[in-house]
LOKOLDO-976887 format. One record per residue (C-alpha): residue number from 1; residue in one letter; chain; x, y, z. Coordinates in pm, 1 decimal. Example, Ala and Ser with C-alpha at 12.3 -4.5 7.8 and 13.67 -1.06 7.14 Angstrom:
2
@num->1, residu->A, chaine->A, c1->1230.0, c2->-450.0, c3->780.0
@num->2, residu->S, chaine->A, c1->1367.0, c2->-106.0, c3->714.0
END
This chain:
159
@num->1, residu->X, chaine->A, c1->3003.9, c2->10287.2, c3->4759.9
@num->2, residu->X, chaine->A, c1->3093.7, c2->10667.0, c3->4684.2
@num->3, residu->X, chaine->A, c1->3222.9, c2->10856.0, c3->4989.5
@num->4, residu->X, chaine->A, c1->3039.2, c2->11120.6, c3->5071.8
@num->5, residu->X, chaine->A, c1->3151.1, c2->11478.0, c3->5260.1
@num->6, residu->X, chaine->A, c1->3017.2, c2->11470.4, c3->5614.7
@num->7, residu->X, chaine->A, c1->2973.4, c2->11772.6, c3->5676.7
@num->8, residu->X, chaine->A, c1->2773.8, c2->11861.3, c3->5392.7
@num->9, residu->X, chaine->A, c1->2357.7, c2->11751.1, c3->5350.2
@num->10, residu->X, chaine->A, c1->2197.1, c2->11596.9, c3->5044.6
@num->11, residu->X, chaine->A, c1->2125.5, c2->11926.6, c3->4902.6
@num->12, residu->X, chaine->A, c1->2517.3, c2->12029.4, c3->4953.6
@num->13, residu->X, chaine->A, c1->2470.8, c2->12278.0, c3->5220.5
@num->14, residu->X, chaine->A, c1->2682.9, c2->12307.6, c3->5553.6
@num->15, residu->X, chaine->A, c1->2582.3, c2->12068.7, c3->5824.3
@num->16, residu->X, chaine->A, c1->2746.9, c2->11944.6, c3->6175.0
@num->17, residu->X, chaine->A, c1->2725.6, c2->11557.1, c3->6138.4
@num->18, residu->X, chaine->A, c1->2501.0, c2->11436.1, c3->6421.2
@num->19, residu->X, chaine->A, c1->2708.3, c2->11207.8, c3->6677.5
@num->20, residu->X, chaine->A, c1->2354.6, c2->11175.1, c3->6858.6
@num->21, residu->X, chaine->A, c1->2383.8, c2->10820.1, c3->6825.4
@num->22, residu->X, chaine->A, c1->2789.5, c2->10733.2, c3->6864.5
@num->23, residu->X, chaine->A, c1->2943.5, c2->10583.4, c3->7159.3
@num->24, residu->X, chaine->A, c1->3160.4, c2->10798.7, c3->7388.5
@num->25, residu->X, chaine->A, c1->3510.8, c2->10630.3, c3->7380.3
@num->26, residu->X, chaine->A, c1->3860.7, c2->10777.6, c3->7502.8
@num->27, residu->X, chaine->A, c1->3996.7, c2->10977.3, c3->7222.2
@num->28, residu->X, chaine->A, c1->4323.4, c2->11089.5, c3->7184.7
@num->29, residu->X, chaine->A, c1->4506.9, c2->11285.5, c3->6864.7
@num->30, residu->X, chaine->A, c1->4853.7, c2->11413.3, c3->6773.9
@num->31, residu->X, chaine->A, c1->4942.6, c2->11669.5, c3->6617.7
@num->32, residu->X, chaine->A, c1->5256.6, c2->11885.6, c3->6440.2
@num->33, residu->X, chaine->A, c1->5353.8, c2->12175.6, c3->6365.5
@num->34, residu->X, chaine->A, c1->5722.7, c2->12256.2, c3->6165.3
@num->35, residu->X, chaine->A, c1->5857.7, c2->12598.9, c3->6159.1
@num->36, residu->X, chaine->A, c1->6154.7, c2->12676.7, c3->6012.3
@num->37, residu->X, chaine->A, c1->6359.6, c2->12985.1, c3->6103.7
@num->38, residu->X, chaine->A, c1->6689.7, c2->13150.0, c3->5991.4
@num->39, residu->X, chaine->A, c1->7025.9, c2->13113.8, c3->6167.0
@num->40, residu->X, chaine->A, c1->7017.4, c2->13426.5, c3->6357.8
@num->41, residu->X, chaine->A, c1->6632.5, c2->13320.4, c3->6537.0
@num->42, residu->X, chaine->A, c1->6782.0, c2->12938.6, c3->6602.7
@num->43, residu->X, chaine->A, c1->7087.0, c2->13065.9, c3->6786.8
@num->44, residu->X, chaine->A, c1->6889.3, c2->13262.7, c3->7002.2
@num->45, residu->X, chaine->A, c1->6621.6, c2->13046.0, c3->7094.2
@num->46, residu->X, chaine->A, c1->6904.4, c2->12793.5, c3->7179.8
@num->47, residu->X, chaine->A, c1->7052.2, c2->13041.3, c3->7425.9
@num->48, residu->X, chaine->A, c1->6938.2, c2->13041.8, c3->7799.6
@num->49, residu->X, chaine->A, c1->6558.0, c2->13120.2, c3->7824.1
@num->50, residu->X, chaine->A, c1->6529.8, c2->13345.4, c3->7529.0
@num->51, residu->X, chaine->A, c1->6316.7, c2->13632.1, c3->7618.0
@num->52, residu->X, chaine->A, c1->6135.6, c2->13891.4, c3->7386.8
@num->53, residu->X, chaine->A, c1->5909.9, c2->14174.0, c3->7485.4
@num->54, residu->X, chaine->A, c1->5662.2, c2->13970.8, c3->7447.0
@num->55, residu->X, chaine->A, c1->5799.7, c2->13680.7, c3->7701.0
@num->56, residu->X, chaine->A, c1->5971.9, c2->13337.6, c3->7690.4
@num->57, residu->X, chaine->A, c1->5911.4, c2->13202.7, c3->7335.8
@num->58, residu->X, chaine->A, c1->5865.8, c2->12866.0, c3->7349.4
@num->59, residu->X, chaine->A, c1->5667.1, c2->12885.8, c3->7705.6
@num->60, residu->X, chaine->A, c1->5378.5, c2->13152.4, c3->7551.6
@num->61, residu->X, chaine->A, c1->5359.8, c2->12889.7, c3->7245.0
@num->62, residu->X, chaine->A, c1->5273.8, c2->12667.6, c3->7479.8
@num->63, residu->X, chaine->A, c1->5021.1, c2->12837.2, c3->7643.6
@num->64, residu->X, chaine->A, c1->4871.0, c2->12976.8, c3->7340.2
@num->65, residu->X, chaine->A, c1->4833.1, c2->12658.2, c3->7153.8
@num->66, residu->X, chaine->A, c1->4656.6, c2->12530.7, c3->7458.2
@num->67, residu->X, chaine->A, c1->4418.3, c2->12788.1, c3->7506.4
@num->68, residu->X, chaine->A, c1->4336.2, c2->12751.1, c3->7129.5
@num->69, residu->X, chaine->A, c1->4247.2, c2->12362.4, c3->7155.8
@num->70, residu->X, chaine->A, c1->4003.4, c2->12439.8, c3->7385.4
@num->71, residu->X, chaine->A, c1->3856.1, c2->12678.8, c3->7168.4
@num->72, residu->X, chaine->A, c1->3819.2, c2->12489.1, c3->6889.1
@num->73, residu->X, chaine->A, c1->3482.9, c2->12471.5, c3->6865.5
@num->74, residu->X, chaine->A, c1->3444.0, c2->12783.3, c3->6891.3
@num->75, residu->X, chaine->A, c1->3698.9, c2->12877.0, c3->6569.2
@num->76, residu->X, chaine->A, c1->3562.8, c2->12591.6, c3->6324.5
@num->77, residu->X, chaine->A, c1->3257.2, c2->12607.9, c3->6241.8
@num->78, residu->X, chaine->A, c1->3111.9, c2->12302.2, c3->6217.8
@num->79, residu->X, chaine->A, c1->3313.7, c2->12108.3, c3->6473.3
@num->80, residu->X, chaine->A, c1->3148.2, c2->12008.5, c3->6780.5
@num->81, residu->X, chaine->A, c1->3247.0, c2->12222.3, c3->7122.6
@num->82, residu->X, chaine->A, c1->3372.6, c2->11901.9, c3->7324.8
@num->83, residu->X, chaine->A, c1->3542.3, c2->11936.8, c3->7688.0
@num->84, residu->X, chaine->A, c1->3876.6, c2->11801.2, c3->7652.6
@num->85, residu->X, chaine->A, c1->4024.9, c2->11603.6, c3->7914.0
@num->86, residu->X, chaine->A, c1->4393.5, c2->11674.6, c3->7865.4
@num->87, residu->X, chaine->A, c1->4608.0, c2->11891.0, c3->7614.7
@num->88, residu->X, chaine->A, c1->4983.2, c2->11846.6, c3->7595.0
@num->89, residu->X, chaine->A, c1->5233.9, c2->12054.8, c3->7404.4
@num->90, residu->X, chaine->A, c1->5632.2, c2->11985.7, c3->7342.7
@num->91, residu->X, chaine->A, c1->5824.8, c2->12237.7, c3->7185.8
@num->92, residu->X, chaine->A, c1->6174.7, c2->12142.9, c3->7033.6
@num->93, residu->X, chaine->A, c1->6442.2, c2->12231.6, c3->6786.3
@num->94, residu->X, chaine->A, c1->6477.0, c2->11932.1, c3->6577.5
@num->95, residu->X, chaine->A, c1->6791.1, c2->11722.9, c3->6428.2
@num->96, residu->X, chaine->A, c1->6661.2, c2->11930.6, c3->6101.8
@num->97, residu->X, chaine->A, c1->6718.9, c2->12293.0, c3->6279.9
@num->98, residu->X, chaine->A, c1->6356.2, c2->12319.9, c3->6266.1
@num->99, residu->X, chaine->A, c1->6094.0, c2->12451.1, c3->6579.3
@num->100, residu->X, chaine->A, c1->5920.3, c2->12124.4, c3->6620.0
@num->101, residu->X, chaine->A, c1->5542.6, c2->12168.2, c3->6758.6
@num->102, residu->X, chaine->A, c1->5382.6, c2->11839.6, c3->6900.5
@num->103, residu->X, chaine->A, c1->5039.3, c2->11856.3, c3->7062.0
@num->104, residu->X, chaine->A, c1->4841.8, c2->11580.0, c3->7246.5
@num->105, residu->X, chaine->A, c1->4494.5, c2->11635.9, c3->7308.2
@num->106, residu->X, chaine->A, c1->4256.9, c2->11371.1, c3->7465.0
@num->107, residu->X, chaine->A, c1->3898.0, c2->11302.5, c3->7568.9
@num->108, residu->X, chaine->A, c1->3619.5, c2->11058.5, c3->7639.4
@num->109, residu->X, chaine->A, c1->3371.1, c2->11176.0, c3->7371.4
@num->110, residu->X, chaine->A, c1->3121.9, c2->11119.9, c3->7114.6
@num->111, residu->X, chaine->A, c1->3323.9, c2->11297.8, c3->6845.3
@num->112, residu->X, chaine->A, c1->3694.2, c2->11287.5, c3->6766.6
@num->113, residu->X, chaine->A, c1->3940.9, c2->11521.1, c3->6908.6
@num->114, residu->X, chaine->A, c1->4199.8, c2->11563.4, c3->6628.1
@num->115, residu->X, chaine->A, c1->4099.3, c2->11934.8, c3->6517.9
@num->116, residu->X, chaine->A, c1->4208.3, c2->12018.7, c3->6862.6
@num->117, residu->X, chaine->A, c1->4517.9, c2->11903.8, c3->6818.9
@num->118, residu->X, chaine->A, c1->4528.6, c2->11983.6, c3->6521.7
@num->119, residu->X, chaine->A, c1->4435.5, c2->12410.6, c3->6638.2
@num->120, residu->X, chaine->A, c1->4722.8, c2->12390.1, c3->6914.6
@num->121, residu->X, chaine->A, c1->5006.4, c2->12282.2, c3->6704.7
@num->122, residu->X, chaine->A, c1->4876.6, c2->12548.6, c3->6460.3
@num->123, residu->X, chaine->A, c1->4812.5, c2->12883.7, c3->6723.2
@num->124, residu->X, chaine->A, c1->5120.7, c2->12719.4, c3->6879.2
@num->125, residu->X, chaine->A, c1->5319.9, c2->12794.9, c3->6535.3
@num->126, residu->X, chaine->A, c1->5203.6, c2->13126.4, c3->6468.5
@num->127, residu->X, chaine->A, c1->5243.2, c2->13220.1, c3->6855.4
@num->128, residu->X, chaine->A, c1->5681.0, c2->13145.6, c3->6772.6
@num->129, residu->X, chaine->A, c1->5617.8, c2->13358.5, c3->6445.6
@num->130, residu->X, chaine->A, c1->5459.5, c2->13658.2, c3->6620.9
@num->131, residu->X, chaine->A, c1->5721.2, c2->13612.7, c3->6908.3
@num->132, residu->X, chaine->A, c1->6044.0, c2->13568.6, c3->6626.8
@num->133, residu->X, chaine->A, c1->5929.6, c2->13830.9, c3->6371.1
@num->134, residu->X, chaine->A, c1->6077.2, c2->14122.2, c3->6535.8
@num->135, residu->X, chaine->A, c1->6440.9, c2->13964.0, c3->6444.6
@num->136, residu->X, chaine->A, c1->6315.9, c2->13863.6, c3->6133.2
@num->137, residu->X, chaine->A, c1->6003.7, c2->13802.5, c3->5864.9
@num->138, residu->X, chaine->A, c1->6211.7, c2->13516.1, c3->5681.4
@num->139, residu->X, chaine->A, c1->5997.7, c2->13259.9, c3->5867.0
@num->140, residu->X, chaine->A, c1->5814.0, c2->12927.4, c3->5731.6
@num->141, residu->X, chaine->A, c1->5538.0, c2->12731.7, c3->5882.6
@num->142, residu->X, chaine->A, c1->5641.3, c2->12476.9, c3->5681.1
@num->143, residu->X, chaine->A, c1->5374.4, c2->12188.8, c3->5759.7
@num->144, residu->X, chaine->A, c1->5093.4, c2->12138.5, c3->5996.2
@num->145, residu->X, chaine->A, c1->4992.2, c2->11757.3, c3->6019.7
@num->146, residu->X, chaine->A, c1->4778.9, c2->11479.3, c3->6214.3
@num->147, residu->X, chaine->A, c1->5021.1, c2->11179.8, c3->6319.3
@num->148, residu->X, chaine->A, c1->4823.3, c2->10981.4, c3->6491.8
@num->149, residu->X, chaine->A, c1->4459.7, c2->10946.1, c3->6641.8
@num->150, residu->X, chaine->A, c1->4258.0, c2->10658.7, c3->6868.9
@num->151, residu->X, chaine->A, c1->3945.4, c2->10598.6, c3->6918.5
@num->152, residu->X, chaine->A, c1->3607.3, c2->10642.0, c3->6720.8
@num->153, residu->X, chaine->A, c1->3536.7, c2->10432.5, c3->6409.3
@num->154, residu->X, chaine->A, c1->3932.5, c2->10373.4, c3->6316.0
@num->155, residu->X, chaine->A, c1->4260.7, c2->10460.3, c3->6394.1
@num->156, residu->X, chaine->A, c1->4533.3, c2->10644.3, c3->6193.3
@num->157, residu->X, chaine->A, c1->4888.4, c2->10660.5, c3->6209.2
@num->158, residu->X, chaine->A, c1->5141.2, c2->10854.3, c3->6026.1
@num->159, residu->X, chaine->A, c1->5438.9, c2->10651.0, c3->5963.5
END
């Protein structure tokens, strides 16, 4: 059987897929978010409490990839606005010298929860951009990925 693109109807137009009929089960998704910034950035931010004119760095990420999960639906278009039930973010420099974004969103929903994730590691990556690019423009958001997500018709886990 050929897969077929959910969010699309039989003429090929843009649809939201109807969860009318799906259980609610507890949902939960990962999420990352790499960013990789020069020398000069990663010495700072290892410092005490590096602060910018804009606030504490890593603690305004934080906040900012939050507030973006819950907006999800909102942002995308076709992904349903779900109430989440909890929304986690870690922020850490990484063996690799790299700004390390995980966020942990959960629910008990019809509908999955990984594109919230998915938006907080994201808004939480561009949030330490804006906040670093007054030292510097040489940064990378070098990947944005799902690890893992629960619940719904099947699992997934990035190894």
């Amino acid at each position: 059987m050929k897969k077929k693109f959910t969010h699309l109807d039989a003429q090929g137009n843009p649809a939201m897929v109807n969860v009318g009929q799906k259980a609610i089960t507890q949902r939960t998704a990962k999420a990352q978010a790499l960013v990789q910034l020069n020398e000069e950035i990663l010495e700072l931010l290892e410092g005490d409490d590096i602060r910018t004119k804009k606030g504490p760095v890593f603690q305004t990420a934080i906040i900012a990839g939050i507030m973006a999960a819950k907006k999800t639906g909102e942002l995308i278009p076709l992904c349903h606005p779900i109430g989440m039930d909890n929304c986690h973010i870690a922020i850490r420099i990484n063996d690799d010298k790299l700004v390390e974004i995980n966020c942990t969103a959960s629910v008990k929903a019809k509908t999955g929860i990984e594109m919230e994730a998915l938006t907080g590691a994201s808004v939480a990556a561009l949030t330490v951009y804006d906040m670093c690019k007054a030292f510097s423009h040489d940064i990378i958001i070098r990947e944005i990925k799902l690890m893992e997500k629960t619940g719904g018709k099947k699992d997934f886990f990035r190894q």
